[in-house]
KOLTOR-336145 format. One record per atom (N, C-alpha, C): residue in three letters; atom name; x, y, z. Coordinates in nm, 3 decimals, padded with zeros to 5 digits. Example, Ala and Ser with C-alpha at 12.3 -4.5 7.8 and 13.67 -1.06 7.14 Angstrom:
2
<rec aa="ALA" at="N" X="01.319" Y="-00.569" Z="00.780"/>
<rec aa="ALA" at="CA" X="01.230" Y="-00.450" Z="00.780"/>
<rec aa="ALA" at="C" X="01.320" Y="-00.330" Z="00.780"/>
<rec aa="SER" at="N" X="01.285" Y="-00.225" Z="00.708"/>
<rec aa="SER" at="CA" X="01.367" Y="-00.106" Z="00.714"/>
<rec aa="SER" at="C" X="01.290" Y="00.003" Z="00.787"/>
//
This chain:
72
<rec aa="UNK" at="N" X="00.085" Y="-00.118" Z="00.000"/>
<rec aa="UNK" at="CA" X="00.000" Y="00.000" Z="00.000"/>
<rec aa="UNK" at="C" X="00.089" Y="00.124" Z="00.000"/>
<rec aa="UNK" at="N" X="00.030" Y="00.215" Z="-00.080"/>
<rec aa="UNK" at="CA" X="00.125" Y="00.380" Z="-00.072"/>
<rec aa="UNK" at="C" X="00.065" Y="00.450" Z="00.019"/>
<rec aa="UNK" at="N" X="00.165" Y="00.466" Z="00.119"/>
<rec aa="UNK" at="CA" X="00.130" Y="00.595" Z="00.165"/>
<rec aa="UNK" at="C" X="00.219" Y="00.742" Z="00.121"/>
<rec aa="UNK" at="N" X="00.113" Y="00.835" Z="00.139"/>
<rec aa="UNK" at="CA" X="00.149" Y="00.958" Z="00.064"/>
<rec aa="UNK" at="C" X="00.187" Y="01.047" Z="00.174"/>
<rec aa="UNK" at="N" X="00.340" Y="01.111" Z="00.197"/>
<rec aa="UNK" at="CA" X="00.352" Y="01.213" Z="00.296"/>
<rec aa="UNK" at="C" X="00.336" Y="01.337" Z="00.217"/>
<rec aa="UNK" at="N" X="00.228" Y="01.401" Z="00.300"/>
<rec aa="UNK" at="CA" X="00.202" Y="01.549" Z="00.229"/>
<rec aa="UNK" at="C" X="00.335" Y="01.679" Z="00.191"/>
<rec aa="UNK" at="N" X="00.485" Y="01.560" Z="00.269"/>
<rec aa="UNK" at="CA" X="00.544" Y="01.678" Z="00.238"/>
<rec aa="UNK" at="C" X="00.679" Y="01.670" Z="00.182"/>
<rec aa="UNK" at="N" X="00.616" Y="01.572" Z="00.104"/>
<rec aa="UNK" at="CA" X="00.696" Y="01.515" Z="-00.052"/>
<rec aa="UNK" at="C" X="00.684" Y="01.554" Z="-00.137"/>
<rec aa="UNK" at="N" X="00.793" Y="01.579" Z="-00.247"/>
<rec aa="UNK" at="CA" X="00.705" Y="01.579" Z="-00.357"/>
<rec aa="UNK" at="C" X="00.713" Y="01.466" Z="-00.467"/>
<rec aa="UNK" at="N" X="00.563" Y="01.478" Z="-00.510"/>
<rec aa="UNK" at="CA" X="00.517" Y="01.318" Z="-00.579"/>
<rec aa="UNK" at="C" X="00.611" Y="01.270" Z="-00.653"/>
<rec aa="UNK" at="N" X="00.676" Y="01.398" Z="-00.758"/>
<rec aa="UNK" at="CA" X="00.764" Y="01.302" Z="-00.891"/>
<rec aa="UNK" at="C" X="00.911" Y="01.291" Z="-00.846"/>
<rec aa="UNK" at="N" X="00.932" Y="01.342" Z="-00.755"/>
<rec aa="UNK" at="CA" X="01.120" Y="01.294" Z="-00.706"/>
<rec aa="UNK" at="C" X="01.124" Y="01.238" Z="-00.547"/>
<rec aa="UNK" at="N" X="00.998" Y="01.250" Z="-00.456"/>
<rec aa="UNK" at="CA" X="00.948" Y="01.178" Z="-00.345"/>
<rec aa="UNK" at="C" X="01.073" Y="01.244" Z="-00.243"/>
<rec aa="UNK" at="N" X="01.167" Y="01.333" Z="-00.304"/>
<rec aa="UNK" at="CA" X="01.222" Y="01.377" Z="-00.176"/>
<rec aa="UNK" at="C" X="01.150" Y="01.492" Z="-00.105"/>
<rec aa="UNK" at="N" X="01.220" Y="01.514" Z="00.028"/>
<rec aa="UNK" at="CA" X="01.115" Y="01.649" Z="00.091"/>
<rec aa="UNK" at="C" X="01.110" Y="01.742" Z="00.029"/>
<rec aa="UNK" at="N" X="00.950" Y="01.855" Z="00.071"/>
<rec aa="UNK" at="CA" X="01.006" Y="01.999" Z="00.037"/>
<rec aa="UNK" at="C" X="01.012" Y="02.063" Z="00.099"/>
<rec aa="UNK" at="N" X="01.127" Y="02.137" Z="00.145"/>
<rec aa="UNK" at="CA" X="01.197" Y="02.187" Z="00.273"/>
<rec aa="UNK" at="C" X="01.082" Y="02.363" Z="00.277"/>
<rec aa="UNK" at="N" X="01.095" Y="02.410" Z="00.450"/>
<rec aa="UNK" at="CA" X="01.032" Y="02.510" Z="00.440"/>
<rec aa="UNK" at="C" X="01.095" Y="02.614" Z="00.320"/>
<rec aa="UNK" at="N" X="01.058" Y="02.682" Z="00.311"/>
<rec aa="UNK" at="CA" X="01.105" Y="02.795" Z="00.198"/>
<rec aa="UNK" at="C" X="01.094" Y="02.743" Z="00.059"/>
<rec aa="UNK" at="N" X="01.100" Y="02.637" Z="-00.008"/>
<rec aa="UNK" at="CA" X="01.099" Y="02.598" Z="-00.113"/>
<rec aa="UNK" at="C" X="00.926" Y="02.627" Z="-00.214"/>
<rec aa="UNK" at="N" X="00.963" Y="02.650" Z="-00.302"/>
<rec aa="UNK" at="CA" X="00.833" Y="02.706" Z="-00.366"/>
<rec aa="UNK" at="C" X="00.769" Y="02.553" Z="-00.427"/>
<rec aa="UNK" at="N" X="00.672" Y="02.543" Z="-00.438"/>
<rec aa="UNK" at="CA" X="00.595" Y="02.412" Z="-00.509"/>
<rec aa="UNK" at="C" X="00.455" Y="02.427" Z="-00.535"/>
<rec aa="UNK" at="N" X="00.381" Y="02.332" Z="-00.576"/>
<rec aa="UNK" at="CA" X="00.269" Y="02.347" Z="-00.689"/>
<rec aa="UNK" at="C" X="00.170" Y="02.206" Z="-00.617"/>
<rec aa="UNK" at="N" X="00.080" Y="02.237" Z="-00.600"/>
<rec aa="UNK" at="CA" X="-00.035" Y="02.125" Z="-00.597"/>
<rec aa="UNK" at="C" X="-00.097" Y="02.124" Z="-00.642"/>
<rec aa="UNK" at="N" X="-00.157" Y="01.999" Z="-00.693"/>
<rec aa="UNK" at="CA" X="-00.226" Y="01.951" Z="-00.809"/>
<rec aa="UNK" at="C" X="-00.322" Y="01.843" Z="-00.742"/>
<rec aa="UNK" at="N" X="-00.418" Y="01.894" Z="-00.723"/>
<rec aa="UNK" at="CA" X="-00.553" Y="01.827" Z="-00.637"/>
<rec aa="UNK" at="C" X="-00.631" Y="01.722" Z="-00.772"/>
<rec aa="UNK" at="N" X="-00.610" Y="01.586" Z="-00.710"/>
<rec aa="UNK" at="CA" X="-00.698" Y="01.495" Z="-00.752"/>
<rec aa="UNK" at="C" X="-00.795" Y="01.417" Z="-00.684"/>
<rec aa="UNK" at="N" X="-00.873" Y="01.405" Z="-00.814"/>
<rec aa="UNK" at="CA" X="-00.991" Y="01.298" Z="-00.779"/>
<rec aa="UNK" at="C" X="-00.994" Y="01.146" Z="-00.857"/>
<rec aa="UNK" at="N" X="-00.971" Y="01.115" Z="-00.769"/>
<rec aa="UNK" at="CA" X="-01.025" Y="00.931" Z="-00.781"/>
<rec aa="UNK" at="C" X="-01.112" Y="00.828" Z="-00.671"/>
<rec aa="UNK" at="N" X="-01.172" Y="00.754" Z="-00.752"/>
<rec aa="UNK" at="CA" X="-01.267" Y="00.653" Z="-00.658"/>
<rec aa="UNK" at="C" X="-01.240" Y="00.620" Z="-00.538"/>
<rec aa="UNK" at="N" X="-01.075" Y="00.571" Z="-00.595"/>
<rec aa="UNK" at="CA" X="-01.006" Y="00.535" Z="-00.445"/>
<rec aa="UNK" at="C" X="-00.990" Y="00.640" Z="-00.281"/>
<rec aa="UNK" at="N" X="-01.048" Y="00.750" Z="-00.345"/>
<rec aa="UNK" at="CA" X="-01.016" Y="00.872" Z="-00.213"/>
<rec aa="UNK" at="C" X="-01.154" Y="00.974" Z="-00.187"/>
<rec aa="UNK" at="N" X="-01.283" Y="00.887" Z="-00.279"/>
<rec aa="UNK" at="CA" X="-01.407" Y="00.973" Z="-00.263"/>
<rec aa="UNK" at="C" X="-01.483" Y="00.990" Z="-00.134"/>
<rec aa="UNK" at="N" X="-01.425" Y="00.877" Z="-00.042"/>
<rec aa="UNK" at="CA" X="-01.499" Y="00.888" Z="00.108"/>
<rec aa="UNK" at="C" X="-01.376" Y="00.980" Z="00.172"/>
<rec aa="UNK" at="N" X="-01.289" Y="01.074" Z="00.161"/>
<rec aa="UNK" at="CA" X="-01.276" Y="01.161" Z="00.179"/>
<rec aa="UNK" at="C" X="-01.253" Y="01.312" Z="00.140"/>
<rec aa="UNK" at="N" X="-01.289" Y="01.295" Z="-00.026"/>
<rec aa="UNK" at="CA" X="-01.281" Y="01.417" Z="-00.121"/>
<rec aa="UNK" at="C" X="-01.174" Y="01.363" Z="-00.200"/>
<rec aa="UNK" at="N" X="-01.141" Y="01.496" Z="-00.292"/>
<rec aa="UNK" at="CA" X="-01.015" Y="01.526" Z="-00.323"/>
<rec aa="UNK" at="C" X="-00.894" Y="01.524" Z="-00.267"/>
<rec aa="UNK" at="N" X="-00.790" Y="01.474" Z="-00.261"/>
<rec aa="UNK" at="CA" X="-00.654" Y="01.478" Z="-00.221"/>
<rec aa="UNK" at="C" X="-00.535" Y="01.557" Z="-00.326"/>
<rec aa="UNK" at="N" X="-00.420" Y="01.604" Z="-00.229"/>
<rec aa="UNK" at="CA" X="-00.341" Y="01.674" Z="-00.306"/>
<rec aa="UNK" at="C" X="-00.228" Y="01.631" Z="-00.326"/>
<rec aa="UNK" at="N" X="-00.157" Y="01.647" Z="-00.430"/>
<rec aa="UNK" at="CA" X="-00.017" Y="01.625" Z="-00.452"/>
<rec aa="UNK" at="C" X="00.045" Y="01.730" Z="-00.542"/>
<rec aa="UNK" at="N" X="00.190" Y="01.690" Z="-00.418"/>
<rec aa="UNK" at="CA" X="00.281" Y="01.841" Z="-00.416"/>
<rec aa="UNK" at="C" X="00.378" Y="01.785" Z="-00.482"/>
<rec aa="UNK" at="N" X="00.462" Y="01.888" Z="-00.568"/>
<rec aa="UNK" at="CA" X="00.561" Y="01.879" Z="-00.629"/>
<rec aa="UNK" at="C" X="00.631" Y="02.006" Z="-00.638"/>
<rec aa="UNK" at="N" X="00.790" Y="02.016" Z="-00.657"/>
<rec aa="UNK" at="CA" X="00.926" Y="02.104" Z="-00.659"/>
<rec aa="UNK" at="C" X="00.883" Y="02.198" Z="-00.805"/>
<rec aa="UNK" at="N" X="00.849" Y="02.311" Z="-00.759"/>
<rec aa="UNK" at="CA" X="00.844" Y="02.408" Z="-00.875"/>
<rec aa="UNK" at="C" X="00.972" Y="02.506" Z="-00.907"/>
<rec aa="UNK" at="N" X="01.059" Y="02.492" Z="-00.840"/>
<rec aa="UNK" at="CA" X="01.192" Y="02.545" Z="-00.832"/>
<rec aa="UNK" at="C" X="01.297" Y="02.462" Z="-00.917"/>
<rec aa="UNK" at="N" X="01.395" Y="02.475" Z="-00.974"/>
<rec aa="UNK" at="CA" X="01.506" Y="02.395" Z="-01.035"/>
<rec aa="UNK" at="C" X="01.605" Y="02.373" Z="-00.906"/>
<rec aa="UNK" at="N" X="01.633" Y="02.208" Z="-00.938"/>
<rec aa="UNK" at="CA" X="01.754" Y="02.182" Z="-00.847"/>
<rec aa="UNK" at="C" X="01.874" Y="02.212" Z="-00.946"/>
<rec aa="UNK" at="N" X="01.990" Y="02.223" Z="-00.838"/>
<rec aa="UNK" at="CA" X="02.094" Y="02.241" Z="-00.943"/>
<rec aa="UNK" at="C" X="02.143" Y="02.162" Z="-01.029"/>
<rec aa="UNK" at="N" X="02.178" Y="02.232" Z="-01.173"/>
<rec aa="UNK" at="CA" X="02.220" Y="02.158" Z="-01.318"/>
<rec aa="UNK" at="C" X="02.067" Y="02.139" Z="-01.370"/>
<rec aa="UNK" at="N" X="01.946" Y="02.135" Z="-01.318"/>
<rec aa="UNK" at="CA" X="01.830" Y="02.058" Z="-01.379"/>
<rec aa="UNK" at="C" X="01.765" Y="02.135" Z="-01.444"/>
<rec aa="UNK" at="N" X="01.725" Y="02.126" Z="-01.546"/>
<rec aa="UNK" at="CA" X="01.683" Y="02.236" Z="-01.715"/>
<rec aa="UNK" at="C" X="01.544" Y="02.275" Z="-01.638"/>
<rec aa="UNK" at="N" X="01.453" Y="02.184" Z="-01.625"/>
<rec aa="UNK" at="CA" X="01.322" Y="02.192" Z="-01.580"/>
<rec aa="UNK" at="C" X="01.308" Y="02.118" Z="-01.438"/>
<rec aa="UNK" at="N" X="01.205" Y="02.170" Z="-01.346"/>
<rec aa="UNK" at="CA" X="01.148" Y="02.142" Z="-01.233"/>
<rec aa="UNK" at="C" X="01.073" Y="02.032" Z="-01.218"/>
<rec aa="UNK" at="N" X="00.996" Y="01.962" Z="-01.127"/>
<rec aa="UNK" at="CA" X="00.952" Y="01.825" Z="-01.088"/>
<rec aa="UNK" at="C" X="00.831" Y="01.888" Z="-01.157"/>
<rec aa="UNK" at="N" X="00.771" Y="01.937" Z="-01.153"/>
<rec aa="UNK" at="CA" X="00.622" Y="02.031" Z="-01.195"/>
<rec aa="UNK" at="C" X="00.639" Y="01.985" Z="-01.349"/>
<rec aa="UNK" at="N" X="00.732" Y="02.061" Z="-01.360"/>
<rec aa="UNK" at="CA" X="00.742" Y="02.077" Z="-01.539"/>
<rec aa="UNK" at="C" X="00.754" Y="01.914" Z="-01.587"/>
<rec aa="UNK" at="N" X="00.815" Y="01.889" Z="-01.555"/>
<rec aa="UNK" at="CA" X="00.879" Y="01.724" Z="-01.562"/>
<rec aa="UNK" at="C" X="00.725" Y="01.616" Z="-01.550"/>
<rec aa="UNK" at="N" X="00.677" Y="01.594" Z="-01.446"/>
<rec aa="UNK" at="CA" X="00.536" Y="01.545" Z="-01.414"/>
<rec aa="UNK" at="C" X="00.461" Y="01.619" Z="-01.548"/>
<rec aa="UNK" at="N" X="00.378" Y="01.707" Z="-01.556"/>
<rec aa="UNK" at="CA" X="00.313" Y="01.763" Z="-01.704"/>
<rec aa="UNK" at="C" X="00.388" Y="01.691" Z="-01.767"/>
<rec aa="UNK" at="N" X="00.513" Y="01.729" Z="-01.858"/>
<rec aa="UNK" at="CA" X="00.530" Y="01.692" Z="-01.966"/>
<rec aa="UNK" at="C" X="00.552" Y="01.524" Z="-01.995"/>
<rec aa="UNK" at="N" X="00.516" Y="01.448" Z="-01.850"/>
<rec aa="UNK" at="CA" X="00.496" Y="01.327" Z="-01.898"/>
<rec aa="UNK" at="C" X="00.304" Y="01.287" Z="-01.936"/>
<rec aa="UNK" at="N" X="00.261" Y="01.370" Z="-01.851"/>
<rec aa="UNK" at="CA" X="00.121" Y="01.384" Z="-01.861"/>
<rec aa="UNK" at="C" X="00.052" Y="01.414" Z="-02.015"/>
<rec aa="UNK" at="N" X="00.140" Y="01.500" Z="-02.091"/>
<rec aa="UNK" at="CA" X="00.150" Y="01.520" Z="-02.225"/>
<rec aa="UNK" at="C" X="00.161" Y="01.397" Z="-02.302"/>
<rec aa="UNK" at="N" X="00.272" Y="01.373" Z="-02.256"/>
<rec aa="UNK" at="CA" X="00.354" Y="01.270" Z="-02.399"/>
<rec aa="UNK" at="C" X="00.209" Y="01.110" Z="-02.371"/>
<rec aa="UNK" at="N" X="00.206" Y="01.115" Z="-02.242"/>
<rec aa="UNK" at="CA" X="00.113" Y="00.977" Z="-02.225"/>
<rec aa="UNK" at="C" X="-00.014" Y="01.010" Z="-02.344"/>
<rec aa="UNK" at="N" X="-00.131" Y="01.167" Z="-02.301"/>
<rec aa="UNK" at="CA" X="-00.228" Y="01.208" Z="-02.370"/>
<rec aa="UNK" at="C" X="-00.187" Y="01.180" Z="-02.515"/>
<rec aa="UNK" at="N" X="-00.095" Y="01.232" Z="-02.530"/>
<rec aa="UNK" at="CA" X="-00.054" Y="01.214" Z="-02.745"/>
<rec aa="UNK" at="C" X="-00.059" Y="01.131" Z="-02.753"/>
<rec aa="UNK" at="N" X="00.005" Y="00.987" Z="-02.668"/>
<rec aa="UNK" at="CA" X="00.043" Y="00.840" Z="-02.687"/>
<rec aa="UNK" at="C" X="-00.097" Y="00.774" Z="-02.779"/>
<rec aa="UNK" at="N" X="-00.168" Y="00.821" Z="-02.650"/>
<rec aa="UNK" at="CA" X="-00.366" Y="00.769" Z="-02.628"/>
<rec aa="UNK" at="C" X="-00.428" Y="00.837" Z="-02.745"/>
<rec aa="UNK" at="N" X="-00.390" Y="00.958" Z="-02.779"/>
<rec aa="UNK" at="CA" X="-00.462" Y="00.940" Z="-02.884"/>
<rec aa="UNK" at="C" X="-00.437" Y="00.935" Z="-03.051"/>
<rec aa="UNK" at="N" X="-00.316" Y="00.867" Z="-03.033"/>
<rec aa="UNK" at="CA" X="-00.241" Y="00.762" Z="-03.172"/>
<rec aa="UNK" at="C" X="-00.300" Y="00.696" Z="-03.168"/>
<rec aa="UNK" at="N" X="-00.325" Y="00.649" Z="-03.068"/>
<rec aa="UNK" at="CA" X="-00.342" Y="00.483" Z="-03.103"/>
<rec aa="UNK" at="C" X="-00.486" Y="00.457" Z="-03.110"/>
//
């Protein structure tokens, strides 16, 4: 079973320290309707050397999957 610490972030699962800027992205699924919506946080900041952020990174896989789906 996953458990989710609220103060992770989802696509690199390391912490996000106070001060650090980040992005939540509130979902809905079946699995979490007897208590609403739930959120997941991710690094909107660049670590060092890294072109794009955990934010940017998460989307643009969210992208490439959507195009995948509708090739095929």
């Amino acid at each position: 079973m996953f458990i989710y610490n609220p103060h992770e972030c989802a696509y690199c699962r390391s912490q996000i320290a106070a001060g650090q800027r980040w992005v939540r992205e509130k979902i809905y699924e079946s699995a979490y309707t007897a208590g609403g919506p739930h959120y997941l946080r991710y690094h909107a900041d660049l670590f060092d050397g890294a072109e794009v952020s955990c934010w940017e990174k998460h989307r643009m896989e969210l992208e490439i999957a959507r195009t995948a789906a509708r090739a095929a």
